[in-house]
matplotlib code that plots the C-alpha trace (Angstrom):
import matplotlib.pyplot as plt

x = [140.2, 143.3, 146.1, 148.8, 146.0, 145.3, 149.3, 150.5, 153.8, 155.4, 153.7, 155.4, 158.0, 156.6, 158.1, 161.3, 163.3, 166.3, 164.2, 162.6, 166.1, 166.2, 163.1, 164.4, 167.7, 166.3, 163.7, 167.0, 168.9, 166.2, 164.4, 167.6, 170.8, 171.2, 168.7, 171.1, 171.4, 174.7, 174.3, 170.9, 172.9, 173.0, 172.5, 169.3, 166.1, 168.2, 168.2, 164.5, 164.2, 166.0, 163.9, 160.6, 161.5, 162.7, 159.6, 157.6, 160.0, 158.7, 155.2, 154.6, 157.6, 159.9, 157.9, 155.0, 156.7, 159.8, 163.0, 161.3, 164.6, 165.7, 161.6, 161.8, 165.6, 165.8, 162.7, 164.2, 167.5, 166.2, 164.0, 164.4, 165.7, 162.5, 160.4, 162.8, 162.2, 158.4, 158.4, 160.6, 158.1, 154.8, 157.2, 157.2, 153.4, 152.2, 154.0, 155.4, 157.2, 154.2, 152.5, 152.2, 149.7, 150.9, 154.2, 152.2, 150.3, 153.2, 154.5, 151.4, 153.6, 155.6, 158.2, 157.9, 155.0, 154.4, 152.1, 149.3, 151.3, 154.6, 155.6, 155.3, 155.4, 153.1, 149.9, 151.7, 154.3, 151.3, 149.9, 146.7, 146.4, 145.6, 142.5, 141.5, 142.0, 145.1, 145.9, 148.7, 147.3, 149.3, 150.0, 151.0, 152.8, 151.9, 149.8, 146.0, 142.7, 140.4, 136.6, 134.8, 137.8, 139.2, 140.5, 141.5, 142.0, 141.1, 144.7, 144.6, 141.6, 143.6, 142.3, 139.0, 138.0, 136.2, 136.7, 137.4, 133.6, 131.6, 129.5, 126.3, 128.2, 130.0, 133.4, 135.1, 135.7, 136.8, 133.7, 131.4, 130.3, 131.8, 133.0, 132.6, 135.8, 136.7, 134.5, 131.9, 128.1, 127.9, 125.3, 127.6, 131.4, 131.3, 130.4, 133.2, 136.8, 138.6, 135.9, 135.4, 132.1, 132.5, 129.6, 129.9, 127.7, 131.0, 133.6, 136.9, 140.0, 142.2, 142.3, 141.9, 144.5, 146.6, 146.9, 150.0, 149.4, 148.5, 144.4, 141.4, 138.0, 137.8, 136.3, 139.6, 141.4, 140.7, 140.4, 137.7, 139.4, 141.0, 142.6, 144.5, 145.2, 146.4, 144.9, 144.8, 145.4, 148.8, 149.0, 145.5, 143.6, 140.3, 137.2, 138.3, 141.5, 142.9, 143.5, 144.4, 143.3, 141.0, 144.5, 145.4, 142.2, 141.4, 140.0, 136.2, 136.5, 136.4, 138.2, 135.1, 136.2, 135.6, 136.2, 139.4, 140.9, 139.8, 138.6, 137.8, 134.6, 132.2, 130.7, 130.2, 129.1, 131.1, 132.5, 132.4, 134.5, 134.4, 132.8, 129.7, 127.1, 124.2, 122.9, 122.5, 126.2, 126.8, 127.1, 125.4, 122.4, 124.0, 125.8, 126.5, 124.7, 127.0, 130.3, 129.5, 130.5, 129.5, 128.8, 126.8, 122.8, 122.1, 119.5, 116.8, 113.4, 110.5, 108.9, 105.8, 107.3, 108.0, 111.6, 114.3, 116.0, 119.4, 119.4, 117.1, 118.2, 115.0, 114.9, 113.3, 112.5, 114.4, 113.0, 111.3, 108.7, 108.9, 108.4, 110.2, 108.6, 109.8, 111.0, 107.9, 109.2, 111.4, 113.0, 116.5, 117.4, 120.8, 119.7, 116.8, 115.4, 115.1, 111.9, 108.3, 108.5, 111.7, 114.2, 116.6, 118.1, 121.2, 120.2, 116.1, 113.5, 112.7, 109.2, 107.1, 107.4, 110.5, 113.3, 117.0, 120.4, 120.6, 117.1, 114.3, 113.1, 111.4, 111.5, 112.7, 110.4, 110.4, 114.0, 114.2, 117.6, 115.1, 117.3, 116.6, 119.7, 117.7, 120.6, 120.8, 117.6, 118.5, 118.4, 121.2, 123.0, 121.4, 123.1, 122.2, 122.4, 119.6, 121.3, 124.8, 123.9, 126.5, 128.4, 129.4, 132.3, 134.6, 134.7, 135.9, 139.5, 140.0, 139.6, 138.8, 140.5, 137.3, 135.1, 133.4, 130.9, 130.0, 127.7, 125.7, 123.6, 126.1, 126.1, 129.0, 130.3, 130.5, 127.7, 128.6, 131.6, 130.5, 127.8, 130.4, 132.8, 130.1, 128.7, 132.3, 133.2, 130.0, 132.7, 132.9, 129.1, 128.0, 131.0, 133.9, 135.2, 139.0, 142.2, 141.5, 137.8, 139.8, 142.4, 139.6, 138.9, 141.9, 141.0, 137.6, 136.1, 139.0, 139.9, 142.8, 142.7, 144.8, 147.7, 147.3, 144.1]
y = [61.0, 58.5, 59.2, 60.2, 62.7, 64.5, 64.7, 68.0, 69.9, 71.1, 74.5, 77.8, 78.5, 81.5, 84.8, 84.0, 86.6, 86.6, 87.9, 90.3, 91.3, 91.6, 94.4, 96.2, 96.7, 97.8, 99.7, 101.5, 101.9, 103.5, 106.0, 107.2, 107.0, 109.2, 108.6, 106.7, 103.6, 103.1, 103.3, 101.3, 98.3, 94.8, 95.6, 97.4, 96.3, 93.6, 92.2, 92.6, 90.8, 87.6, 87.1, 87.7, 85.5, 82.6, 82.7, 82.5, 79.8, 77.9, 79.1, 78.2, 75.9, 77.8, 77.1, 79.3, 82.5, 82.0, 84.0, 86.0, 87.3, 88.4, 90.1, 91.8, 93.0, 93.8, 96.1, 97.9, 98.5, 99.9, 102.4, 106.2, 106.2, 107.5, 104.8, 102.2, 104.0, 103.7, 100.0, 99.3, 101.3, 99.2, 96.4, 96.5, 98.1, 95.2, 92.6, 91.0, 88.0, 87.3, 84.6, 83.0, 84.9, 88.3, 87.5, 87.0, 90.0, 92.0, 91.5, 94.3, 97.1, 99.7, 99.5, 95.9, 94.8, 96.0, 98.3, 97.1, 96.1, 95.1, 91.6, 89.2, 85.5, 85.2, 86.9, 88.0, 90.1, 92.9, 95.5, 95.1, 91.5, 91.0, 93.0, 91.4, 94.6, 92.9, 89.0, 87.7, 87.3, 83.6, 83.9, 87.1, 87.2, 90.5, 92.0, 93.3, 94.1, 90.8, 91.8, 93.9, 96.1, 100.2, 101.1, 103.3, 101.6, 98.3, 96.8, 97.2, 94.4, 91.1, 88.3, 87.1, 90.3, 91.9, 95.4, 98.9, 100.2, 102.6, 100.5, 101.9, 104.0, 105.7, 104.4, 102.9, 98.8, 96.1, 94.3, 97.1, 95.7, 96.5, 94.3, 95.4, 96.3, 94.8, 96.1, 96.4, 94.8, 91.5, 88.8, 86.5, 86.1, 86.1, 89.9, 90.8, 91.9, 89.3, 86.8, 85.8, 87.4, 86.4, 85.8, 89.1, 89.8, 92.4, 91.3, 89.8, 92.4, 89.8, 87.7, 83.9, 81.6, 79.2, 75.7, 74.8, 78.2, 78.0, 78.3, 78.8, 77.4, 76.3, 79.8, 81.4, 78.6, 78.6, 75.4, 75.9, 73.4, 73.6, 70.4, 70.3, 73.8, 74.3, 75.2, 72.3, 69.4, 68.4, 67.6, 66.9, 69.1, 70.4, 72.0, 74.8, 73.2, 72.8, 68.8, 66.5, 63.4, 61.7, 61.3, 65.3, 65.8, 65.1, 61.5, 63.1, 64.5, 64.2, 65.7, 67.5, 68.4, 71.7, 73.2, 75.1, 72.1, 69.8, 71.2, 69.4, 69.2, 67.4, 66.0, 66.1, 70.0, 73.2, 74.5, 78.2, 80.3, 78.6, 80.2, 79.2, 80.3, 78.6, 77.8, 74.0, 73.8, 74.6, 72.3, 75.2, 75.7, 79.5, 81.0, 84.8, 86.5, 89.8, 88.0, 84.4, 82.2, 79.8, 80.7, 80.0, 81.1, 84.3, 85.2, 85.1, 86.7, 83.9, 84.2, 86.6, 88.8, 92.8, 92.6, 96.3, 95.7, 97.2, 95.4, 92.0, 88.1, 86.6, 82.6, 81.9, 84.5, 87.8, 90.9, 92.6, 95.7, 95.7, 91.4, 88.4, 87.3, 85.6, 88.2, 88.8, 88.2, 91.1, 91.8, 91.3, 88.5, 86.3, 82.8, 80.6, 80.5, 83.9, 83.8, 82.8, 81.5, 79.6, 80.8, 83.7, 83.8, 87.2, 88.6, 88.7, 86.7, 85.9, 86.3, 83.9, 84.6, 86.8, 86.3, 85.2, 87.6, 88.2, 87.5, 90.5, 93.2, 96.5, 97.4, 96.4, 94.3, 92.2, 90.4, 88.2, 90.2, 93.5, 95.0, 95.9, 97.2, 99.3, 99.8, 96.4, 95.7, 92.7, 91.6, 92.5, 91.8, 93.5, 96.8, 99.6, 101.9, 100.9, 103.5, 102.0, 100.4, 98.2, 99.6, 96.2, 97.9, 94.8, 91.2, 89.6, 89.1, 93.2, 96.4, 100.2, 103.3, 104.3, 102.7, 99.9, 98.0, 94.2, 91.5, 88.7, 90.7, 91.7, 90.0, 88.0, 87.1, 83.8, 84.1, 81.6, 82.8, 86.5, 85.5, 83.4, 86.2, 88.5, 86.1, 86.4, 90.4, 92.3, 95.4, 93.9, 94.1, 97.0, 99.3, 98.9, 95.2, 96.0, 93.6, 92.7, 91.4, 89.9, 87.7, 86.7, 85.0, 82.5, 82.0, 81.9, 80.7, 78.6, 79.9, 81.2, 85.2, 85.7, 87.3, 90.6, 91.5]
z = [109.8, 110.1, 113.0, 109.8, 108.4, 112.0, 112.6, 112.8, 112.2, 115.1, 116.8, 116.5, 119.2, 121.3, 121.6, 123.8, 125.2, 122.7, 119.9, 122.5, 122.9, 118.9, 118.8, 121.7, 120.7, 117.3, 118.6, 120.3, 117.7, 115.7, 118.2, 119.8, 117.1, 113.9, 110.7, 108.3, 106.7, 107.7, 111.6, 111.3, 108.6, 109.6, 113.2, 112.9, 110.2, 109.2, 112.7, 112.8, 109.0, 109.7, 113.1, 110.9, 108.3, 110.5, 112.4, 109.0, 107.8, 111.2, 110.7, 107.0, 105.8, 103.2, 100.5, 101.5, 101.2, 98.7, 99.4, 102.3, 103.4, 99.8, 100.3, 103.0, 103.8, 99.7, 100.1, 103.2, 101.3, 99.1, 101.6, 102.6, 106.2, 107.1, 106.1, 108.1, 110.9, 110.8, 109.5, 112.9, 114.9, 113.6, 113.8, 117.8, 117.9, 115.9, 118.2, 115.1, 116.4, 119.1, 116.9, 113.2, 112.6, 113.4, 111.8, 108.4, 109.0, 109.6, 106.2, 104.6, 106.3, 103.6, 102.3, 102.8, 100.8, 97.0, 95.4, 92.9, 89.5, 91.1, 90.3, 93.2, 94.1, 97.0, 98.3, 101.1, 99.2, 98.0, 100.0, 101.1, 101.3, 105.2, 104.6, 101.4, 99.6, 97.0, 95.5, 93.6, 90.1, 89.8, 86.6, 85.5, 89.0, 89.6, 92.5, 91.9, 93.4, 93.7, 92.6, 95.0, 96.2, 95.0, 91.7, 89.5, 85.7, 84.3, 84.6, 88.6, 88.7, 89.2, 85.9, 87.7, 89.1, 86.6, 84.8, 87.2, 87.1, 88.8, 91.8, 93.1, 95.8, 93.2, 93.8, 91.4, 91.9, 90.7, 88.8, 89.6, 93.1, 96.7, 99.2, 103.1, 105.0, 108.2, 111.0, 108.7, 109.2, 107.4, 107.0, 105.0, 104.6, 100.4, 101.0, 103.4, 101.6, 104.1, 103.3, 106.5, 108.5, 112.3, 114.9, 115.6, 112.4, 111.3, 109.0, 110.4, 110.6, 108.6, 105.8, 106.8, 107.9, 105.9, 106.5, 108.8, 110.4, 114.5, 114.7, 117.1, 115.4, 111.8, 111.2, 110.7, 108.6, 104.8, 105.2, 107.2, 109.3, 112.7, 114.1, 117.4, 117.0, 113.2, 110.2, 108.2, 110.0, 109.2, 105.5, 104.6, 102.1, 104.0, 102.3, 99.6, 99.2, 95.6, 94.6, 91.7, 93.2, 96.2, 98.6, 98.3, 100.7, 104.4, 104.9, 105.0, 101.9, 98.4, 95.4, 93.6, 90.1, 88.7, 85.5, 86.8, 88.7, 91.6, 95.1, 98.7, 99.7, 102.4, 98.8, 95.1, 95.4, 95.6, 99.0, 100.7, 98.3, 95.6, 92.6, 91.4, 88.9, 90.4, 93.9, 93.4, 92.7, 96.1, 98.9, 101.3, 98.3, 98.2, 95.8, 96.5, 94.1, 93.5, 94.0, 92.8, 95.3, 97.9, 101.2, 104.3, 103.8, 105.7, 107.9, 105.7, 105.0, 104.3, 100.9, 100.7, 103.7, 103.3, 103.1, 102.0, 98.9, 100.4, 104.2, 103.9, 101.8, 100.7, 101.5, 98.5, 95.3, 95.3, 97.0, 94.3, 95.1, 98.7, 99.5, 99.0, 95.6, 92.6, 89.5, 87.2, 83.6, 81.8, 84.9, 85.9, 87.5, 88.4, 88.8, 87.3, 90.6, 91.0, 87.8, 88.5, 84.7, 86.0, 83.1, 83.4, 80.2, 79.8, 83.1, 82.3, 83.2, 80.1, 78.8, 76.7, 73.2, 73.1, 70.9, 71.3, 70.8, 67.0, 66.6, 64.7, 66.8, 66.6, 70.6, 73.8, 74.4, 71.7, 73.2, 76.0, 76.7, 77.3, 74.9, 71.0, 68.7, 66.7, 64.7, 63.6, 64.1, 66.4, 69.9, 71.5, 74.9, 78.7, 79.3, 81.9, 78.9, 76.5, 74.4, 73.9, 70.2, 68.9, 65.8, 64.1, 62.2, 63.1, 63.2, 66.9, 66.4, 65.6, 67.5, 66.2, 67.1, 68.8, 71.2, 69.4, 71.0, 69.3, 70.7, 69.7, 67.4, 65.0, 61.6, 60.4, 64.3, 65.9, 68.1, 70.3, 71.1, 71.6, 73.8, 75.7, 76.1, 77.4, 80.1, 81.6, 80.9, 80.0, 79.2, 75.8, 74.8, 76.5, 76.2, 74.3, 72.2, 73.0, 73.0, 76.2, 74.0, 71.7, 73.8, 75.3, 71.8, 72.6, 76.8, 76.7, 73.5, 72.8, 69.7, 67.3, 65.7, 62.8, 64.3, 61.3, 62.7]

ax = plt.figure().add_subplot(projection="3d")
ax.plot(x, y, z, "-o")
ax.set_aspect("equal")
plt.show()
């Protein structure tokens, strides 16, 4: 790496005693004078804003968290005296002006940061964020759960994070699967909601650090890169960061495209994070299975080795009937590797002699998918519930008033697309084609519905 990529911005001034004088005259003002907004004013939380803000400003640049002050003072306007009170209490308990890093976290305290569904303009703005548990969906600026984490309804899951399902557990997440909170066991950091799993083997407490921000080990940065002490290295793009061209990354690194824009990596292979829908694509050989994305390889159980289906990661094969094996064919699987036959085709190992989606079939058995519409008489796409049959009352670019299911199988339906649309959202072959189905016409497949259907 050249001198100009390793040179960093200047550090974060340290807490100095005028803004310890800041907290503890607030902290004052709030424990011991009346509960109003008029005796708190400019004096009071406002005081406590501005410092927050500046320091974030000095943390992050300006750019990183746009209009911060309009943010955070607008918010506590706009509060019940009660809840100033308290954001000025965890304001001192959390030590928010100690460091950058607290100072960002400090900004996932109500009233301050916004609910799932409010409009926002940067991660940090939505509650939740410092523990993984909310994004800023970037372009319908509004704050949602990423995949893995609580809901309640399909329009809480941010655009990539899947429909609001029932996971094994139970509860109700965000692409049917369930990240692990911080503090939580962890063999890999794609499982943990903060996405990073420390050598602790729990996951971290926080989300990880953004470039510019002050740093310990490359651990904590997105980056994944810690140089003289902040994330980033000056500048530079490390791994995971997004790029256009080769000069947007760090002078190891190359600018790896991918179909949603160009990344850094250490090569032509995806980094850690980055989603992936096969293992090769992945510069570590892993691609996370339930989340799909790259990460570090696990400890690992060696092939032929008794191995528990909810604790162990088999090194090779998947565990399947107590060992570490390869999936026998009519299975489930998630990867090609996963098949002694080699092919996973829908989510099946796919069996010799089967046929396709859409193709003739009397049974389950008789379709590679492991799923028969008897209905139609047609392979149809994997569900849990071999007893969902699609109805076929509609073409692809229209809806029913009631639940409708269509996939591949139907007759008169671009197959291509269908099956394209249910590789990404499963929701719209195994339970109901909505309008969320048929946008997904124009975004995924590409193409244009009539606008009176």
């Amino acid at each position: 790496m050249t001198d100009s990529a390793r040179r960093r911005p200047p550090r974060a001034p340290r807490l100095g005693r005028r803004l310890l004088a800041v907290v503890v005259a607030v902290l004052a003002a709030v424990i011991w004078l009346p509960s109003c907004v008029a005796v708190l004013g400019l004096d009071g939380y406002r005081g406590a804003a501005d410092e927050l803000c500046s320091l974030l400003d000095r943390c992050y640049g300006e750019e990183a968290l746009p209009e911060c002050m309009t943010h955070v003072a607008g918010n506590l306007d706009a509060a019940e005296p009660g809840e100033i009170r308290e954001w000025l209490v965890s304001f001192a308990d959390e030590s928010c002006l100690e460091s950058c890093t607290s100072a960002r976290r400090c900004l996932d305290l109500s009233p301050v940061c916004e609910a799932v569904g409010a409009d926002c303009a940067a991660l940090e703005e939505c509650c939740g964020f410092s523990k993984g548990l909310s994004n800023c969906d970037a372009e319908a600026e509004r704050c949602c759960r990423p995949k893995g984490t609580p809901c309640e309804i399909d329009e809480d899951c941010c655009a990539d994070g899947g429909r609001c399902t029932e996971a094994a557990s139970g509860t109700r997440t965000c692409g049917g699967v369930e990240c692990k909170p911080p503090g939580e066991p962890c063999a890999v950091s794609t499982e943990c909601c903060t996405k990073i799993c420390e050598d602790t083997g729990l996951c971290s407490e926080n989300v990880c650090t953004p470039d510019g921000a002050n740093c310990g080990d490359d651990s904590s940065c997105c980056s994944l890169l810690c140089v003289e002490g902040v994330c980033g290295g000056g500048g530079c793009g490390g791994p995971g960061a997004r790029c256009e061209k080769p000069e947007d990354c760090c002078a190891e690194f190359v600018c790896f495209a991918t179909p949603d824009g160009g990344v850094c990596s250490i090569s032509q292979c995806l980094p850690e994070l980055a989603p992936c829908e096969d293992p090769s694509q992945c510069c570590s050989n892993y691609c996370d299975p339930l989340f799909g994305e790259c990460g570090q390889p696990p400890m690992c159980v060696p092939f032929g080795e008794l191995c528990s289906l909810d604790l162990d990661i088999c090194c090779e094969g998947v565990c399947f009937d107590g060992s570490c094996t390869c999936v026998p064919d009519s299975y489930p699987c998630a990867f090609d590797g996963d098949c002694c036959g080699g092919l996973c085709e829908a989510g099946i190992c796919n069996p010799p002699g089967c046929n396709d989606l859409g193709g003739p079939c009397g049974a389950n058995e008789d379709c590679c998918s492991g799923r028969c519409n008897l209905q139609q008489g047609a392979c149809a796409w994997p569900c849990a519930t071999v007893a969902n049959v699609s109805s076929c009352q509609h073409d692809m670019c229209s809806i029913t008033p009631s639940p409708s299911v269509l996939d591949p199988s139907c007759p008169d339906v671009d197959k291509g697309c269908v099956t394209e649309i249910c590789l990404v959202d499963d929701w719209c072959c195994c339970t109901n084609w909505d309008d969320v189905c048929v946008g997904e016409v124009g975004s995924v497949c590409g193409q244009s519905c009539d606008a009176t259907n």
